[in-house]
C-alpha positions as CSV (number, residue, x, y, z in Angstrom):
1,X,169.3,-110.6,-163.4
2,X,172.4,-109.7,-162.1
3,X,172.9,-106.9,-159.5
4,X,175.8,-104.9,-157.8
5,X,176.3,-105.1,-153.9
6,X,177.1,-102.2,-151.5
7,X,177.8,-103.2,-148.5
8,X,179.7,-100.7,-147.0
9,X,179.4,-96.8,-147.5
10,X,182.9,-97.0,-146.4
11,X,185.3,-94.5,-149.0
12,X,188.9,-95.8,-149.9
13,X,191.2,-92.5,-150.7
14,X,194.7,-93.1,-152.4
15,X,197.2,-90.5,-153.2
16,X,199.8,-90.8,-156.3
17,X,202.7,-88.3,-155.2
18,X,203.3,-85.5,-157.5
19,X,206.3,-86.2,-159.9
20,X,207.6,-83.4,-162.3
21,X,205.3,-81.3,-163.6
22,X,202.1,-83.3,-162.4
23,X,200.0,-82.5,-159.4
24,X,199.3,-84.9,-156.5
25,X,196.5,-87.2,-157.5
26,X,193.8,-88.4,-155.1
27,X,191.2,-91.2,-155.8
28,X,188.6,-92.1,-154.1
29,X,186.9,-95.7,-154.3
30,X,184.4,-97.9,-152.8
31,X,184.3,-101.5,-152.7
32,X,181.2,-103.1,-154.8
33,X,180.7,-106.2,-156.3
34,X,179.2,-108.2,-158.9
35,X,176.7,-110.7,-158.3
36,X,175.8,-112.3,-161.8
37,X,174.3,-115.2,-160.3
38,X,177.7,-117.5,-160.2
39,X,178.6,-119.1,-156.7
40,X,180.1,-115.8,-155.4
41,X,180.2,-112.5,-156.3
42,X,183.0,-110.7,-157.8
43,X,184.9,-107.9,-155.8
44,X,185.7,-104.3,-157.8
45,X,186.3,-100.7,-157.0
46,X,184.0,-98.0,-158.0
47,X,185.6,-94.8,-158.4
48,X,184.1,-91.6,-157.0
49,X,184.4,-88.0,-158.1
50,X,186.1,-86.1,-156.1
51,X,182.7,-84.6,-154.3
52,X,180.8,-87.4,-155.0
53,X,179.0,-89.0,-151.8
54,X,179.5,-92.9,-151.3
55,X,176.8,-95.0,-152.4
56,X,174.6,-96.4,-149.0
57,X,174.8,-99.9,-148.9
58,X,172.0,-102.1,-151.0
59,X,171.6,-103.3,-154.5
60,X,172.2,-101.0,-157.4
61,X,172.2,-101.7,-161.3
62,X,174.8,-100.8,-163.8
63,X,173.8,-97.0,-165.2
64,X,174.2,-97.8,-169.0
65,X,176.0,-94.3,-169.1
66,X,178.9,-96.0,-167.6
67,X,179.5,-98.1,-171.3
68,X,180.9,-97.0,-173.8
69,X,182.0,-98.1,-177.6
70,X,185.9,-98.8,-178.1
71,X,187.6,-98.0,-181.6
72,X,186.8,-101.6,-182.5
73,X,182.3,-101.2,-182.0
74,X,182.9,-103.1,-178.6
75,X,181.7,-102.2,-175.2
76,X,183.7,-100.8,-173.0
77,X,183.3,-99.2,-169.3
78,X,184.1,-95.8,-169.3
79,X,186.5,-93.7,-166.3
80,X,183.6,-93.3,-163.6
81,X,181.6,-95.9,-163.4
82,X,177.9,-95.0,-161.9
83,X,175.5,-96.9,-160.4
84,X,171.7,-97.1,-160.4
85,X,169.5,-97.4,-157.1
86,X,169.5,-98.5,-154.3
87,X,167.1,-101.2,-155.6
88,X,164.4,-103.4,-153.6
89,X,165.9,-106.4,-152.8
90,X,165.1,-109.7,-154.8
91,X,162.1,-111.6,-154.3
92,X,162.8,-114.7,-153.0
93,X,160.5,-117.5,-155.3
C-alpha cells in the first residue's frame, strides 16, 4: 500500500507581492512525499491553511476528502490537500 512520508515538520512560507487591487498572498507548504512502492519516492508540497500546524514527521495516508470529481467524472486533488495519521510504520515481512 502506498504511504506519504514526513520527514521534516519544517514549514515553507512564500509571499506573492500584492499587484493592483489584490492583496499580498502568503502560502505555506511542507515537503511530503510519495512512496508507492517504486525505487524512490516522489517529492511534493503539501499546502497548509494559514493556522494550520505542520504535520510531525511519520507516515500518513491520503484523506479521501482531499479528491475530488473534475467536469469530466475524473478524480482530481482538490486546493488543500490533507493527510491522515501519523500511521505505525510498516511491518517488515
Amino acid at each position: 500500500m502506498s504511504h506519504i512520508i514526513v520527514k521534516s515538520d519544517a514549514v515553507l512560507t512564500r509571499t506573492i507581492p500584492a499587484r493592483g487591487d489584490r492583496k499580498e498572498i502568503h502560502f505555506r507548504e511542507q515537503k511530503a512525499a510519495i512512496d508507492s512502492g517504486e525505487d524512490f519516492p516522489l517529492p511534493f508540497n503539501v499546502q497548509l491553511d494559514d493556522d494550520q500546524r505542520p504535520y510531525p514527521p511519520g507516515l500518513y495516508q491520503l484523506d479521501l476528502a482531499s479528491v475530488e470529481v473534475n467536469e469530466y467524472g475524473g478524480l482530481k486533488f482538490g486546493r488543500r490537500v490533507r493527510l491522515v495519521g501519523p500511521l505505525d510504520p510498516p511491518k517488515k515481512a
